[in-house]
C-alpha positions as CSV (number, residue, x, y, z in Angstrom):
1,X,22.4,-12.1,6.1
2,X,21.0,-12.1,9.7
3,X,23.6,-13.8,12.2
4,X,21.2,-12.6,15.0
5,X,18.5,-16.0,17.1
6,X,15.4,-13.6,17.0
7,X,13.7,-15.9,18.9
8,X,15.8,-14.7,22.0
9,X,15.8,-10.9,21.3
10,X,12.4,-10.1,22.7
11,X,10.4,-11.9,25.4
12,X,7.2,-12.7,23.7
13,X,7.1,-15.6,21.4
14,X,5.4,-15.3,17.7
15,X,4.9,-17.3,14.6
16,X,4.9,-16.5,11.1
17,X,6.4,-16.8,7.4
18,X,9.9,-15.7,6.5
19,X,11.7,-15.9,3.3
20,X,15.7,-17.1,4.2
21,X,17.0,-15.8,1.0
22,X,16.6,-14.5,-2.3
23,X,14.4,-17.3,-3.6
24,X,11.7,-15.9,-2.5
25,X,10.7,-19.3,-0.6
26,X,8.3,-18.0,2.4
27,X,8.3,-20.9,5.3
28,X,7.6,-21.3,9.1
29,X,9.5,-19.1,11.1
30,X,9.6,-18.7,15.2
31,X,10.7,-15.3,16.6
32,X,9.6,-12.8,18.9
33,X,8.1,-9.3,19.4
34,X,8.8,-7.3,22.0
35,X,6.9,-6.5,25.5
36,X,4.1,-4.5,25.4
37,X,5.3,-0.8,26.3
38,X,3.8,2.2,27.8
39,X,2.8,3.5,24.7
40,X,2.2,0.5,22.5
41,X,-0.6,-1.4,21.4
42,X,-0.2,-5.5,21.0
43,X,-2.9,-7.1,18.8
44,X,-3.3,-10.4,17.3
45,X,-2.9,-10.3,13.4
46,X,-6.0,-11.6,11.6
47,X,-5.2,-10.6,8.2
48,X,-2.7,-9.2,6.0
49,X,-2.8,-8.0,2.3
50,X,-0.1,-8.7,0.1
51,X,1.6,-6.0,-1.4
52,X,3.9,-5.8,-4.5
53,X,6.8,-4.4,-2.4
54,X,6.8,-7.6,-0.4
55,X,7.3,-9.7,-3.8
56,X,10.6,-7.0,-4.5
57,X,11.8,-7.8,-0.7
58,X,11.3,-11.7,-0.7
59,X,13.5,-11.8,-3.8
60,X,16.0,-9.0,-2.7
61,X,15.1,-6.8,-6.2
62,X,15.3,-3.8,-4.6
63,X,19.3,-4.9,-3.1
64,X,18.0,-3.7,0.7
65,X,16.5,-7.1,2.0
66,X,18.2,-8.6,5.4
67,X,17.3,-12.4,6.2
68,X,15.0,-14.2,7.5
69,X,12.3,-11.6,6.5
70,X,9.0,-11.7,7.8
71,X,6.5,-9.1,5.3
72,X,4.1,-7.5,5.1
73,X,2.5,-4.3,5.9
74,X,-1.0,-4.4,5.6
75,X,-2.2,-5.4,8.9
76,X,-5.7,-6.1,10.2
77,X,-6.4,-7.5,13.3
78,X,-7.6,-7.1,17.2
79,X,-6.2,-5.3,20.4
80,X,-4.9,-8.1,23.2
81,X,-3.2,-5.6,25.0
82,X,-2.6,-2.1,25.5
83,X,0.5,0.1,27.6
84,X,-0.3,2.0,30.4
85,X,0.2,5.0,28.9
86,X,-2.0,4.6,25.9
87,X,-5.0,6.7,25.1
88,X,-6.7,6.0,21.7
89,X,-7.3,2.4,22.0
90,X,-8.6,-0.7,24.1
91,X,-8.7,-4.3,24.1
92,X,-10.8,-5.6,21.8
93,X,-10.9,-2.7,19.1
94,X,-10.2,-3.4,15.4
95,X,-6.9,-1.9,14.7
96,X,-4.6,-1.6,11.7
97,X,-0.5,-0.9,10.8
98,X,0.6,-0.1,7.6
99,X,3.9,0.9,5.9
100,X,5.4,2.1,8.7
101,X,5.9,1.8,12.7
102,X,8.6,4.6,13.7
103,X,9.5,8.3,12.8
104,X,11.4,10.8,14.4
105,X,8.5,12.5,15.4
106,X,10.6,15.9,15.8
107,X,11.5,16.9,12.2
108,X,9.7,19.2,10.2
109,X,7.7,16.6,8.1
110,X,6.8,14.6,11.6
111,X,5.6,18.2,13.2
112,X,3.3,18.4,9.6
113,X,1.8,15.3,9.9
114,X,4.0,13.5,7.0
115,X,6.0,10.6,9.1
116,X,5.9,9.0,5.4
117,X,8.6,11.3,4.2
118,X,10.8,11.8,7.8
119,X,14.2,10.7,6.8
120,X,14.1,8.2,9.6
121,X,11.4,6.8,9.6
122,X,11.4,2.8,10.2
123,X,9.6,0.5,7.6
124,X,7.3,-2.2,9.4
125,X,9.7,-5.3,8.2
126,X,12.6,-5.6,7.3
127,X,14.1,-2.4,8.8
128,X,16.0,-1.7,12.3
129,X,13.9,-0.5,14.8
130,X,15.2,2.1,17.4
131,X,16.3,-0.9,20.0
132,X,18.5,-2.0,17.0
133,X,16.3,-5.0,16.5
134,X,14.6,-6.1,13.0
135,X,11.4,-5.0,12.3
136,X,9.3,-7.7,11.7
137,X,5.4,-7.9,9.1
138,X,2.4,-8.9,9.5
139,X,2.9,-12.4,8.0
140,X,2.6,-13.4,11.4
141,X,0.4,-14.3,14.6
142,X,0.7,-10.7,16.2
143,X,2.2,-7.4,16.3
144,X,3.5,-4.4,18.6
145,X,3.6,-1.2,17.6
146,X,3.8,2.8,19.4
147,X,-0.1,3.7,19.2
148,X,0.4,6.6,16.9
149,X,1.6,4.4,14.0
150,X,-1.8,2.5,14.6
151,X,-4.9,3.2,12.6
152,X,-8.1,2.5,14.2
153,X,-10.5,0.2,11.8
154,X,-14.3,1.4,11.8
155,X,-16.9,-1.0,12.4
156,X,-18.4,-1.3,9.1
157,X,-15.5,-1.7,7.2
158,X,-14.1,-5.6,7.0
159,X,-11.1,-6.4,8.5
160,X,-9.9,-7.9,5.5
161,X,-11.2,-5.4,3.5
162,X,-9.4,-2.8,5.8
163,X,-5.9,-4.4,5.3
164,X,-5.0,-3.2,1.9
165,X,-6.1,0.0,2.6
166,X,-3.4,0.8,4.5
167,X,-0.7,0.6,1.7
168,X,-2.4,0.7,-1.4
169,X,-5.4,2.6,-0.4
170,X,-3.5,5.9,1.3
171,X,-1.1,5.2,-1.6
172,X,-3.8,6.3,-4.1
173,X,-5.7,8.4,-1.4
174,X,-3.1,10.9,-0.5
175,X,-2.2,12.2,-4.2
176,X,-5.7,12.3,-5.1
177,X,-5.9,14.6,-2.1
178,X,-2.9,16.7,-1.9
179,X,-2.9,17.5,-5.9
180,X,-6.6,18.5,-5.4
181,X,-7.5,15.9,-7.8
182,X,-10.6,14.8,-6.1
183,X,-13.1,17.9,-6.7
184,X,-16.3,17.0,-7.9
185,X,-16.7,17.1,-12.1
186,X,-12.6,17.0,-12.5
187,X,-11.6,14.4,-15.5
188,X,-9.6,11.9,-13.6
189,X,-6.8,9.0,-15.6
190,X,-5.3,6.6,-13.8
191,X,-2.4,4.2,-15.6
192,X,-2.8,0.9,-14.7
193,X,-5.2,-0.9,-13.4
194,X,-3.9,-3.3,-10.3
195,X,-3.9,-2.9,-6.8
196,X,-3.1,0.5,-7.0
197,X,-4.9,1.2,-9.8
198,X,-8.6,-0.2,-9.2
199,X,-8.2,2.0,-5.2
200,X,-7.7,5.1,-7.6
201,X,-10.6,4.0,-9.6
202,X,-12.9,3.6,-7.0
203,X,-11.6,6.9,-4.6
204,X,-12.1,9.0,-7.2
205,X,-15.6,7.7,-8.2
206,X,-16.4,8.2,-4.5
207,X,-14.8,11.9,-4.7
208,X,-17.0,12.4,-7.7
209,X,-14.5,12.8,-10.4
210,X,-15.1,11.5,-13.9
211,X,-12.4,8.7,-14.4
212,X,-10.4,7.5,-17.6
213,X,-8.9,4.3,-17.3
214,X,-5.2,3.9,-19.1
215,X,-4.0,0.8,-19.8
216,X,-2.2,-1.3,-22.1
217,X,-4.6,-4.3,-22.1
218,X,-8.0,-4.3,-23.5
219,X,-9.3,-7.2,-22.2
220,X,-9.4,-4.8,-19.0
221,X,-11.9,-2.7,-20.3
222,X,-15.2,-4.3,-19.4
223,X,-14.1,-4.6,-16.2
224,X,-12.8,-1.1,-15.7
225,X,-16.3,0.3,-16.7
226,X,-19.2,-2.0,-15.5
227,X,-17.6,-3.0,-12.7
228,X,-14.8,-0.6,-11.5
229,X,-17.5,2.2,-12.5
230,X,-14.8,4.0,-14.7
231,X,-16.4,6.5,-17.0
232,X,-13.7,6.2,-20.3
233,X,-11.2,3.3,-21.2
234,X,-7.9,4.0,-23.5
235,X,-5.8,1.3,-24.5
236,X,-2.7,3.2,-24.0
237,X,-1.0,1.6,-27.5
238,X,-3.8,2.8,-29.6
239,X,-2.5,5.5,-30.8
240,X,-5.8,7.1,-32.8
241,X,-7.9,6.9,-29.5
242,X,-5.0,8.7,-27.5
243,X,-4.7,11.1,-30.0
244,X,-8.3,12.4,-29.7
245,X,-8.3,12.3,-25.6
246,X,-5.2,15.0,-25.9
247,X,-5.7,17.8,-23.4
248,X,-8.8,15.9,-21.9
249,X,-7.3,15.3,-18.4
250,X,-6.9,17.5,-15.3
251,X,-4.8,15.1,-13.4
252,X,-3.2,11.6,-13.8
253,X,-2.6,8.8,-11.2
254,X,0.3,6.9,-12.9
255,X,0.6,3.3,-10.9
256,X,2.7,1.4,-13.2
257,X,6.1,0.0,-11.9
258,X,7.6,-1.3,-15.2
259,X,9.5,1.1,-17.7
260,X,6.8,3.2,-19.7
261,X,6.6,6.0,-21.9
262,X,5.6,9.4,-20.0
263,X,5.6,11.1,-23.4
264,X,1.7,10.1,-24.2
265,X,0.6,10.6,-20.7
266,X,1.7,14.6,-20.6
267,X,-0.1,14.8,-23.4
268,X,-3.7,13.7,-21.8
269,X,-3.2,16.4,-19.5
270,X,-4.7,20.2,-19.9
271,X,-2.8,23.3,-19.4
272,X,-1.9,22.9,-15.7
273,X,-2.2,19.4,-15.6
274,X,-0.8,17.1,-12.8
275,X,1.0,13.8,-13.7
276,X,1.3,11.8,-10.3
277,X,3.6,8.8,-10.1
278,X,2.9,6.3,-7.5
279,X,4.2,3.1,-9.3
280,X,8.0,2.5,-8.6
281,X,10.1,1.3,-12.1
282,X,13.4,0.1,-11.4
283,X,14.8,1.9,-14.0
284,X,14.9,5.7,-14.5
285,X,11.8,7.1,-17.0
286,X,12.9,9.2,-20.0
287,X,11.4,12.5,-18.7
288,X,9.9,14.8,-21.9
289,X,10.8,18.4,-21.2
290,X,9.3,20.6,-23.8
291,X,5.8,19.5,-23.6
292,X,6.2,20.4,-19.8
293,X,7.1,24.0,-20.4
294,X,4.3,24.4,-22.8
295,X,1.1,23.4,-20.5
296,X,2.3,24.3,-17.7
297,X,2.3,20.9,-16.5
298,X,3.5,19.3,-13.2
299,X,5.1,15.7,-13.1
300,X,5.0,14.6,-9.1
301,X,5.9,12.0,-6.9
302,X,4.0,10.5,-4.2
303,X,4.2,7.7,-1.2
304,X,1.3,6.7,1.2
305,X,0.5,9.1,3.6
306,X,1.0,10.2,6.6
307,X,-0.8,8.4,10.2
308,X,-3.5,11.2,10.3
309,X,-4.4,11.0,6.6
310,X,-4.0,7.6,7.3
311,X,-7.2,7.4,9.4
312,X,-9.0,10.0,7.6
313,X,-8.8,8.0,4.7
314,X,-9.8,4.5,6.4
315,X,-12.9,6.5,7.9
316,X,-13.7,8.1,4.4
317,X,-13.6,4.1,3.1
318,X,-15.7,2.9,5.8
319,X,-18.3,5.7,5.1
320,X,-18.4,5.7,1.3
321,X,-18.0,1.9,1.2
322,X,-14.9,2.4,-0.7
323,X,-13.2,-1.3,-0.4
324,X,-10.3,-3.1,-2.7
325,X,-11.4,-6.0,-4.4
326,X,-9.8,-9.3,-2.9
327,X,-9.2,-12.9,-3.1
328,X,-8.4,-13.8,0.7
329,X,-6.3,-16.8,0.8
330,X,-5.0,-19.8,3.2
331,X,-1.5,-19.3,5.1
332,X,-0.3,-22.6,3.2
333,X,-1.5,-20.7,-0.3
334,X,1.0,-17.6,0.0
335,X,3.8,-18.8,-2.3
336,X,1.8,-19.5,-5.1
337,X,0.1,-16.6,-4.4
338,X,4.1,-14.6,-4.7
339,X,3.7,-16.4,-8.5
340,X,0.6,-15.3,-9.7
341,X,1.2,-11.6,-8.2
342,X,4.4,-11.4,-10.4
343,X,2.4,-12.4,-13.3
344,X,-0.3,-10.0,-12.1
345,X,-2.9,-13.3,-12.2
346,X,-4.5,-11.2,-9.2
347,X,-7.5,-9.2,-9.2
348,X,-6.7,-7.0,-7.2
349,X,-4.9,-7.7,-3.9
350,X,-4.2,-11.1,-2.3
351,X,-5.4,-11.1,1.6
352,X,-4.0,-13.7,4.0
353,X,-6.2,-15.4,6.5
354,X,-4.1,-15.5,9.3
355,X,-6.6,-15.7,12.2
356,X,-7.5,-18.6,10.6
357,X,-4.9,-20.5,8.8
358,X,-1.8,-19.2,10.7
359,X,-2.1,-21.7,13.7
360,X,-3.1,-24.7,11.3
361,X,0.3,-24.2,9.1
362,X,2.6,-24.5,11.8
């Protein structure tokens, strides 16, 4: 646990939420952020999606949390203050911060664009930043970060819209890309139909790809299609129906994080096929060889993206009018909102109104 006063490690005071230990238990918590360098941009927090990764670090699941924690790492909000020596923004722009706010910046993924995957990178809470403080999220008043780890928001897309974007959007975004899955008239599946899962719905509709939803619920399914605009729906356990969509799929966004079967999923796939998994289980997946070697098929991982696919893929929301469905809630509303995530009572992504609420909690 954290023996540091964080209130005394930087000069500028902030306010937010922090969970003290395992429980989970998100309360009021004074700390600070630091002063404003020459190449940072300071911005007042106005919302901030909730993402299933900061259930896992509230609770410790994932073994790596240090406490108090403050999360979250899908940040909306406005610029109050820019270094000397930054270029891209101004006060008053509409900014973003997502997964992460440090890389190396000299290692061959940071040279390619792909800070996500630079071994040293530093995760926007809960991590130690390079002045061997404690990286602190955007369940909080404001936030500081080096303006290349800061997306710029365009002006039609809502702030609170914006915020998930920048975790589970690029999440979906950057696989759909890179795997070349988002060419007009491919046959798109996507596993699970969540946070993650409705973004994948709805960038590959704006890519143009026909989309089959996969999931184990069929109550799901009206949804998926009338209002998602997903083209097909399987109910994964039917086993009849998944048996005639063999070899029907060109690509697969897999976003589950429990312990599932891969077995059926290799089997949607054609010759070539490309089985993407974004979801995280805790446990290892049995992994089915044979049916590999006999498409041809690829199994492949993938995590966000990097800061300049980061934008492009904000800027291709904003102009397609791609945005995550959301139920924004009060500051004082965020525990219960940590229960109903981990029964997935969500649809899709919880958004906290901190502009609003922050101040009145305290």
């Amino acid at each position: 646990m954290a023996t540091t006063q964080p209130e005394f490690e930087h000069p500028n005071k902030a306010f937010g939420l922090a969970a003290r230990d395992s429980s989970g238990l998100l309360s009021s918590f004074n700390f600070s952020r630091r002063e404003t360098g020459e190449k940072d941009v300071a911005f007042r927090v106005l919302y901030c999606g909730i993402c299933h990764s900061d259930l896992h670090m509230v609770k410790n699941e994932w073994g790596v949390s240090t406490y108090p924690l403050v999360p979250g790492h899908e940040i909306a909000g406005i610029v109050t203050e820019v270094g000397s020596k930054v270029e891209k923004f101004k006060v008053g722009d509409r900014v973003g911060v997502g997964c992460m706010v440090d890389s190396c910046r000299t290692c061959q993924n940071c040279e390619d664009n792909l800070e996500n995957y630079c071994p040293t990178k530093t995760l926007t809470y809960g991590e130690k930043y390079s002045d061997g403080t404690i990286t602190y999220g955007g369940y909080s008043d404001s936030m500081v970060a080096d303006e290349h780890f800061v997306v710029r928001i365009p002006d039609g897309l809502p702030l609170e819209a914006a915020a998930p974007l920048l975790c589970a959007g690029i999440t979906v975004y950057s696989p759909l890309k890179y795997f070349g899955l988002d060419k007009l008239g491919l046959r798109i599946g996507v596993v699970g139909l969540g946070g993650l899962g409705h973004m994948a719905v709805k960038f590959a509709k704006a890519f143009g790809v026909n989309v089959t939803v996969i999931s184990t619920s069929p109550n799901k399914e009206k949804e998926a299609i009338e209002h998602l605009g997903a083209d097909t729906f399987l109910i994964s356990r039917d086993q009849d129906k998944m048996q005639a969509a063999i070899g029907t799929l060109d690509g697969i966004i897999d976003t589950v994080s429990a312990v599932h079967p891969l077995l059926p999923l290799i089997g949607l796939l054609k010759s070539n096929g490309k089985l993407v998994m974004v979801g995280a289980p805790e446990k290892p997946l049995e992994l089915p060889v044979f049916p590999l070697i006999m498409g041809r098929k690829l199994i492949a991982g993938s995590a966000i993206g990097g800061m300049k696919e980061t934008q492009e893929m904000i800027d291709f929301a904003a102009k397609h009018n791609v945005k995550p469905d959301i139920e924004v809630i009060p500051v004082d509303y965020v525990n219960t909102a940590m229960e109903r995530l981990a029964k997935a009572d969500v649809k899709y992504r919880f958004v906290i109104d901190i502009g609003n609420t922050l101040k009145t909690s305290s």
